[in-house]
Residue frames as qw, qx, qy, qz and C-alpha x, y, z in Angstrom:
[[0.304, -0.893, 0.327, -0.056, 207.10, 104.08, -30.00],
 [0.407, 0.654, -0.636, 0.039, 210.78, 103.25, -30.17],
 [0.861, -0.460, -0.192, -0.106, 211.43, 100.00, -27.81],
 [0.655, 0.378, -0.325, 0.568, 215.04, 100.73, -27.63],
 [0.163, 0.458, -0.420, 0.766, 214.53, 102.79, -24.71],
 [0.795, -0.366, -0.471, -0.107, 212.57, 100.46, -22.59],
 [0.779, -0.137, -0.334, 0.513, 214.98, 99.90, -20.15],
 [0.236, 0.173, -0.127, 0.948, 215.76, 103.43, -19.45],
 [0.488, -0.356, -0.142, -0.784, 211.98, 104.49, -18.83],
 [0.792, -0.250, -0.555, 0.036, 211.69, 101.37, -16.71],
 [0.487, 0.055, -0.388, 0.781, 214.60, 103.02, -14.67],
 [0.110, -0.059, 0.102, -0.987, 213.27, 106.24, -14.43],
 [0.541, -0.468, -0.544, -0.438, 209.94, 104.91, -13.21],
 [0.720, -0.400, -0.390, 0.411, 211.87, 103.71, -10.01],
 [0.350, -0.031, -0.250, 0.902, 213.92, 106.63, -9.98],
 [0.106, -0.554, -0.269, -0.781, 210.81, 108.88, -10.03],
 [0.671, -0.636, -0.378, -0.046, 209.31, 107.58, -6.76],
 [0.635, -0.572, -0.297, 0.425, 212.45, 108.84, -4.96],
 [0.279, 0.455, 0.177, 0.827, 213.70, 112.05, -7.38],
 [0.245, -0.226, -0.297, 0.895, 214.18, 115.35, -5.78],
 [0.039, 0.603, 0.557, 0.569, 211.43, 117.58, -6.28],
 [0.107, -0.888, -0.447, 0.006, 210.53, 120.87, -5.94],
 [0.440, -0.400, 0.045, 0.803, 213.43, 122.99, -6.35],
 [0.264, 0.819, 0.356, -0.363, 213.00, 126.14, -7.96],
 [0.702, 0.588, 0.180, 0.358, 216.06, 126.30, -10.45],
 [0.139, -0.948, 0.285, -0.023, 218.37, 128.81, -8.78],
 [0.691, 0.390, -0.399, 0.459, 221.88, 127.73, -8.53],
 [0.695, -0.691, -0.187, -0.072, 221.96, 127.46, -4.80],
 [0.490, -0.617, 0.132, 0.601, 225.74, 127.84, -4.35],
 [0.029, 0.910, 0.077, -0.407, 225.90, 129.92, -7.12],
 [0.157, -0.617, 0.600, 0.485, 227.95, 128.33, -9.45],
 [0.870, 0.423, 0.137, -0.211, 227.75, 127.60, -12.83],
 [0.556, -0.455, 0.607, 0.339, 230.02, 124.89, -14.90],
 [0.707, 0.627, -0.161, -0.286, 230.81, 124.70, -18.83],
 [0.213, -0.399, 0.886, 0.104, 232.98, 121.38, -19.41],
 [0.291, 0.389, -0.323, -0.812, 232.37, 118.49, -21.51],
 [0.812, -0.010, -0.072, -0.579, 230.15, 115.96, -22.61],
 [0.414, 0.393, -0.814, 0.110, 232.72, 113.19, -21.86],
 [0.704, -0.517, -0.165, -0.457, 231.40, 110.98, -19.51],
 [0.536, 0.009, -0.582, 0.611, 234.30, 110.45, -17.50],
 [0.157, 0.271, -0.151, 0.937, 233.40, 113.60, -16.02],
 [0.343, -0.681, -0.646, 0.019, 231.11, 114.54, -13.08],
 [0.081, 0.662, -0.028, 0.745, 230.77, 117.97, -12.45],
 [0.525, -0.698, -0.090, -0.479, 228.51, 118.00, -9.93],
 [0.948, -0.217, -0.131, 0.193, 230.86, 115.22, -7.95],
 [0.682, 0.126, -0.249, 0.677, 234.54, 116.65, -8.50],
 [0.103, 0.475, -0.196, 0.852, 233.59, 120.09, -7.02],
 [0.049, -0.226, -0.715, 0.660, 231.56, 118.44, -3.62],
 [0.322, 0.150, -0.130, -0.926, 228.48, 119.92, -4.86],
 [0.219, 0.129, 0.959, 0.124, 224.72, 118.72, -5.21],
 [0.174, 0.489, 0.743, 0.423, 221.84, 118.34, -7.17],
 [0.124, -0.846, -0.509, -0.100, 220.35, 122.10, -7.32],
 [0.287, -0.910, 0.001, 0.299, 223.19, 124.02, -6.83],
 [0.301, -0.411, 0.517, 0.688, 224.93, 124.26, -9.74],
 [0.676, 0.654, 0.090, -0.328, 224.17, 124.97, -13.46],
 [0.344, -0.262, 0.769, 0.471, 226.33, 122.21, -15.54],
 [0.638, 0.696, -0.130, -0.302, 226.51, 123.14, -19.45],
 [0.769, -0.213, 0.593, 0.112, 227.87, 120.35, -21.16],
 [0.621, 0.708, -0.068, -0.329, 229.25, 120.95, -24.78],
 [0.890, 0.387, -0.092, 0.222, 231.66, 118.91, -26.98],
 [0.635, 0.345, -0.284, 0.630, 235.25, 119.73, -25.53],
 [0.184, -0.821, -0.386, 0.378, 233.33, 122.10, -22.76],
 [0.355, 0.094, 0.149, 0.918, 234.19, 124.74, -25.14],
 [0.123, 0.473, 0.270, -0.830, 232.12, 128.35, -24.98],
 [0.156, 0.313, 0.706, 0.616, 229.40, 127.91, -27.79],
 [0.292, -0.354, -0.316, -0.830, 226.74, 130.23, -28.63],
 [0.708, 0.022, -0.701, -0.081, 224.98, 127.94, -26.38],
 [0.719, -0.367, -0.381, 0.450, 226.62, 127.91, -23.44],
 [0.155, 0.051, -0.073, 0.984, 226.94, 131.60, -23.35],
 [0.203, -0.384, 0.088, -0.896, 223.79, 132.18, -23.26],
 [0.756, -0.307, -0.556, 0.161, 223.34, 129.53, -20.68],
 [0.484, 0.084, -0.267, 0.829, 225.91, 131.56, -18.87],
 [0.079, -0.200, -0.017, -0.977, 224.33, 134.87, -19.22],
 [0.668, -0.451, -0.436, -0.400, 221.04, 133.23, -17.89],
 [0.785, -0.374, -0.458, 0.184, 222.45, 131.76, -15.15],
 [0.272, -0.033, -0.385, 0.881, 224.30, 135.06, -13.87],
 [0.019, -0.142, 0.145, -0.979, 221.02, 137.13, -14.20],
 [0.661, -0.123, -0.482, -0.563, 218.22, 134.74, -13.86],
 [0.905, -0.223, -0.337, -0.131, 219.59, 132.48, -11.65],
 [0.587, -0.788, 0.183, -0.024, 221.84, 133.36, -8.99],
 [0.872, 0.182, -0.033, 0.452, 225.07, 132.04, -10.86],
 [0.026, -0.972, 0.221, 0.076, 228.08, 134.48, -9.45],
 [0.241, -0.686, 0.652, 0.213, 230.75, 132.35, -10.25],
 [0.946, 0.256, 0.177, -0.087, 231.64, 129.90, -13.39],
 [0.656, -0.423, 0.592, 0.202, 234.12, 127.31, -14.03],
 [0.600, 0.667, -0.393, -0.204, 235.45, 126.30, -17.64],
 [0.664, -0.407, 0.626, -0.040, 236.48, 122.84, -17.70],
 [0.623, 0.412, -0.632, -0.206, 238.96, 120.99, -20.06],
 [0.842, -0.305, 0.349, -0.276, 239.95, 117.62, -19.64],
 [0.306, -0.377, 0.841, 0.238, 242.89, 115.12, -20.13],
 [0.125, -0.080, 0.920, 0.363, 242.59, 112.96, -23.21],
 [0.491, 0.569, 0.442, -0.490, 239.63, 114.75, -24.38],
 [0.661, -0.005, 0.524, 0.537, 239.09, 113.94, -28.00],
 [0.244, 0.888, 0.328, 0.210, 238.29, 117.54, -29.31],
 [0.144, -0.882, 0.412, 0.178, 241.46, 118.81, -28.21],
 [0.711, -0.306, 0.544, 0.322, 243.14, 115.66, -30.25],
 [0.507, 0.091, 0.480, 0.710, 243.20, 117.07, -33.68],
 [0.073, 0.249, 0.009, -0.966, 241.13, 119.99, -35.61],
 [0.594, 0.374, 0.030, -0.712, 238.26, 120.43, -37.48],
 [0.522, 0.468, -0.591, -0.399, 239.52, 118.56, -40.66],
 [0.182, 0.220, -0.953, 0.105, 240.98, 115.38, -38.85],
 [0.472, 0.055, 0.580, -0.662, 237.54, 115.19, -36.51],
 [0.630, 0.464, -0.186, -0.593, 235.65, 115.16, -39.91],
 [0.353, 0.494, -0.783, -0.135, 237.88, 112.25, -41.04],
 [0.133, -0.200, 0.881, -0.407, 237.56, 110.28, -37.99],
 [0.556, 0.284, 0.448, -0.640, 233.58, 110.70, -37.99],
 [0.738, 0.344, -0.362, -0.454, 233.34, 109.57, -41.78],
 [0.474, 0.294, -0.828, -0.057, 235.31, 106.59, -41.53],
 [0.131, 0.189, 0.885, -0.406, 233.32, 105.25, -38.35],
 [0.495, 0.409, 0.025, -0.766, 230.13, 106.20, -40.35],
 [0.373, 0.172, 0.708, 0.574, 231.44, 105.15, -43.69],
 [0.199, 0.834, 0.386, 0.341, 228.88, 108.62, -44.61],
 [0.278, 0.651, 0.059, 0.704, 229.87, 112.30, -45.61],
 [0.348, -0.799, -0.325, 0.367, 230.42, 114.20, -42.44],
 [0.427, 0.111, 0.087, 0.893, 232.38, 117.18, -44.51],
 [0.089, -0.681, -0.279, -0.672, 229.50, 119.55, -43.70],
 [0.672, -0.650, -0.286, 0.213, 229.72, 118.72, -39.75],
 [0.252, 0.658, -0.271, 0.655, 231.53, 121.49, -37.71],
 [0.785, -0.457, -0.373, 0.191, 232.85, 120.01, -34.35],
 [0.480, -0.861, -0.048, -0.161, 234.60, 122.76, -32.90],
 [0.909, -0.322, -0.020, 0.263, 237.47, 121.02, -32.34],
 [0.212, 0.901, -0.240, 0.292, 240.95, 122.50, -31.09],
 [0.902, 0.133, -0.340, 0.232, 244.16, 121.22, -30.52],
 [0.311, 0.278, -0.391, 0.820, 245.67, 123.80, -28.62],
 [0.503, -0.540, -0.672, -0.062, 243.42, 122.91, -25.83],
 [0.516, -0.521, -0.317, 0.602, 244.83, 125.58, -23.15],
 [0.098, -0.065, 0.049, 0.992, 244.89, 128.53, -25.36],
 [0.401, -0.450, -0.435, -0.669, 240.74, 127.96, -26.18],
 [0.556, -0.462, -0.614, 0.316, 240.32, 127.50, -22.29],
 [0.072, -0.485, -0.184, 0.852, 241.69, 131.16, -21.76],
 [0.082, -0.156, -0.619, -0.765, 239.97, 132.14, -24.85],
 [0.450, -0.507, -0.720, -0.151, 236.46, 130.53, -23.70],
 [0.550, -0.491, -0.479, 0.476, 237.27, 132.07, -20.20],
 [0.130, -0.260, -0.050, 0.956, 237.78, 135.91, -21.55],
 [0.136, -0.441, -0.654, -0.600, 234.73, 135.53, -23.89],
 [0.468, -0.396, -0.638, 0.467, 233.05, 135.24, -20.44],
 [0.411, -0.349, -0.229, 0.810, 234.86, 137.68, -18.48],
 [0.082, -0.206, 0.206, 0.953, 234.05, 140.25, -20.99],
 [0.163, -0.515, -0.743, -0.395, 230.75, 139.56, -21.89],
 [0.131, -0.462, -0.137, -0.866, 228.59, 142.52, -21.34],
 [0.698, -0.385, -0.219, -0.562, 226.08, 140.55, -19.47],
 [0.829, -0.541, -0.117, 0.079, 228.31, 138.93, -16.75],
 [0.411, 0.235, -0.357, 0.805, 231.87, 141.24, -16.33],
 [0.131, -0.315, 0.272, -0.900, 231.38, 142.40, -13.34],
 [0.772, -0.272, -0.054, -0.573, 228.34, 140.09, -12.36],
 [0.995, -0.065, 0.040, 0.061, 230.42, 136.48, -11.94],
 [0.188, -0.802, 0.539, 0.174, 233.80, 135.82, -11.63],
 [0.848, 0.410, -0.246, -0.227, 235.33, 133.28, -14.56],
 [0.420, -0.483, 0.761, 0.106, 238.13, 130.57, -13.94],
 [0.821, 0.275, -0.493, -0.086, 239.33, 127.96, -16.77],
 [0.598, -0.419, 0.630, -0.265, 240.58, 124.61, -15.16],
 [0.395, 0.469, -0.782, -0.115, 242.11, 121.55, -16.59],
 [0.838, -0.203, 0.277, -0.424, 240.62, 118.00, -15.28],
 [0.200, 0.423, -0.872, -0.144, 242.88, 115.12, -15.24],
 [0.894, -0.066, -0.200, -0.395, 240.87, 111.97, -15.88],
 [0.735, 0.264, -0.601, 0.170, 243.23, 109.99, -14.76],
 [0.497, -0.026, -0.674, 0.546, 243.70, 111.42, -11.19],
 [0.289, -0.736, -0.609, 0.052, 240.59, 113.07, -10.53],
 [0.395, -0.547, -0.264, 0.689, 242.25, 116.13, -10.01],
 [0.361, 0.800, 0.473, 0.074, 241.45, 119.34, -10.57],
 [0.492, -0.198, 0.051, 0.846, 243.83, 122.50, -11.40],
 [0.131, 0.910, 0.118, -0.376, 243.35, 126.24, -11.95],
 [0.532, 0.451, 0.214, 0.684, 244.49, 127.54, -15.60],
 [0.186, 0.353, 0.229, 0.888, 243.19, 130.77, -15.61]]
């Protein structure tokens, strides 16, 4: 086995003795969140919410992947999800250039070929928020089942705002 993750399994020994348990996977207040893997970001924290009542999908740029739709679509008919959030975020770096430039970035901190890698990335970070947020809306399997909001997270002042 790998020792590199000593230290982490050590953790989670301690944390196990006091780790919620038993919940049953529902989305107790009913909301699910798609925002992104940045770890500035605490979902479960900026919206007052805890552990068991929310479903937080967590994708590069929180953009709507394959993925995270049908996360989504689980969590409206599977799991009690009637209402989900779409969450960008200040100085997120998948909204700082496209595809091509990502690609660039990732080789040269590599130094190996990333021209086959497809990150998603989009600069025009407020039009793929409503984008992401009508995919949603209009998706067969939750219009009419959840209501959809995009929302804009400023790392810098913790605050949240309603796009769409």
């Amino acid at each position: 086995m790998n020792s590199e993750f000593d230290d982490l399994l050590a953790v989670n020994r301690r944390y196990a003795t006091s780790a919620p348990k038993n919940f049953d996977g529902i989305a107790h207040a009913g909301i699910a969140v798609v925002t992104c893997m940045d770890s500035r970001l605490q979902p479960l924290e900026m919206l007052g919410l805890f552990v068991g009542e929310a479903k937080i999908l967590r994708t590069p740029g929180g953009h709507v992947t394959p993925d995270a739709l049908v996360g989504c679509v689980l969590g409206v008919n599977l799991l009690q999800v009637n209402r989900i959030l779409v969450i960008s975020h200040s100085r997120c770096a998948m909204a700082s250039g496209d595809d091509a430039e990502i690609r660039v970035r990732v080789t040269e901190a590599s130094g190996r070929d990333a021209s086959a890698l497809t990150p998603d990335a989009d600069p025009d970070q407020a039009g793929r928020l409503r984008a992401d947020v009508q995919t949603l809306a209009n998706h067969p399997l939750i219009s009419g089942l959840a209501a959809v909001g995009g929302f804009h997270y400023d790392v810098d002042t913790g605050l949240l705002a309603q796009v769409c």
